[in-house]
C-alpha atoms as one frame of an Amber mdcrd trajectory, in Angstrom:
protein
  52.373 -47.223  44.913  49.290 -48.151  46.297  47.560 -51.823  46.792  44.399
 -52.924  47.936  44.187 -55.585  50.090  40.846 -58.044  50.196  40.905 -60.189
  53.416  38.513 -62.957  54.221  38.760 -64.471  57.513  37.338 -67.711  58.406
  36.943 -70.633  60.948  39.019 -73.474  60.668  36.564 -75.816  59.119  37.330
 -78.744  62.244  35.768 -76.011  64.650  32.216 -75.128  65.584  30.669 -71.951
  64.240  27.628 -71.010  66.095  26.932 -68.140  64.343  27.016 -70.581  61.225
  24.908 -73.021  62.559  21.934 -70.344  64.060  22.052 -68.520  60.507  21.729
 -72.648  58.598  18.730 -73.551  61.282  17.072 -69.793  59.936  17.633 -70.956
  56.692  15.583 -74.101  56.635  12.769 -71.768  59.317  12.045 -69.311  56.062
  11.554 -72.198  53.630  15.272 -72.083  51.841  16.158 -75.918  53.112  18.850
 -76.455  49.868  21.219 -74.180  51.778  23.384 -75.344  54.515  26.647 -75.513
  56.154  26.858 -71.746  56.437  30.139 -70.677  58.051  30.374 -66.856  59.035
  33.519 -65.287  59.228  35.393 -61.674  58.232  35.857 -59.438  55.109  38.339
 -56.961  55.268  39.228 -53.902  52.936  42.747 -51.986  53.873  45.309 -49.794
  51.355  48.700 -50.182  51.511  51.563 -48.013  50.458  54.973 -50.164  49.169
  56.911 -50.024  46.575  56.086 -53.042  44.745  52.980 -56.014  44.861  55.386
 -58.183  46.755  56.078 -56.248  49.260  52.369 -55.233  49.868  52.138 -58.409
  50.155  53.768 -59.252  52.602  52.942 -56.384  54.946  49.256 -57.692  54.310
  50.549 -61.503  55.869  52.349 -60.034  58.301  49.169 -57.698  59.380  46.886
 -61.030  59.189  49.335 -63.070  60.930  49.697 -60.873  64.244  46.127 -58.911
  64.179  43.319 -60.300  61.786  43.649 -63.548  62.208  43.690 -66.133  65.332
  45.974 -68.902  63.428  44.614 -71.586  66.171  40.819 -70.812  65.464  41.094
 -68.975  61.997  42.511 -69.385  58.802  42.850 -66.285  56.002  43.078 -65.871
  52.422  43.826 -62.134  50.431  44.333 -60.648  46.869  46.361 -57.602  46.368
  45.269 -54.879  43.131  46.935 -52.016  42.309  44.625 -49.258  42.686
C-alpha cells in the first residue's frame, strides 16, 4: 500500500527564531499589527510504501528522527492517509 506522509517541522518554542521574529516586525511595517509571534519552520510531503498505516508510520518517525528533524532545536508532528 501506499501512505502519505504530512510533516511539519518546527522550533522548539524555548528557542529564538529569527526568521520568525524579521517576518512579525514586517508584519506590524505593512499595517497588520494583530499578528504576532510568527514562528517559521518546515512542511514536508513524502509517499511511503508498507504494508499497513502502522508501519508507515513508523518509517515516517524513524525518517524524522535521524534526517528531518534536529530533536535539540526542533520538534515534529505528521499524519499518515492512504492514498
Amino acid at each position: 500500500m501506499k501512505f502519505k506522509a504530512e510533516i511539519d517541522v518546527m522550533p522548539h518554542d524555548a528557542l529564538l527564531d529569527p526568521q520568525g521574529k524579521a517576518v512579525t516586525q514586517a508584519m506590524e511595517t505593512i499595517g497588520l499589527n494583530e499578528i504576532q509571534e510568527v514562528r517559521i519552520g518546515r512542511h514536508i510531503r513524502l509517499f511511503v510504501e508498507a504494508g499497513d498505516a502502522a508501519t508507515a508510520a513508523s518509517k515516517v518517525e524513524e525518517a524524522c528522527k535521524k534526517m528531518l528533524a534536529n530533536a535539540i532545536m526542533e520538534s515534529y508532528s505528521f499524519s499518515i492517509e492512504a492514498v
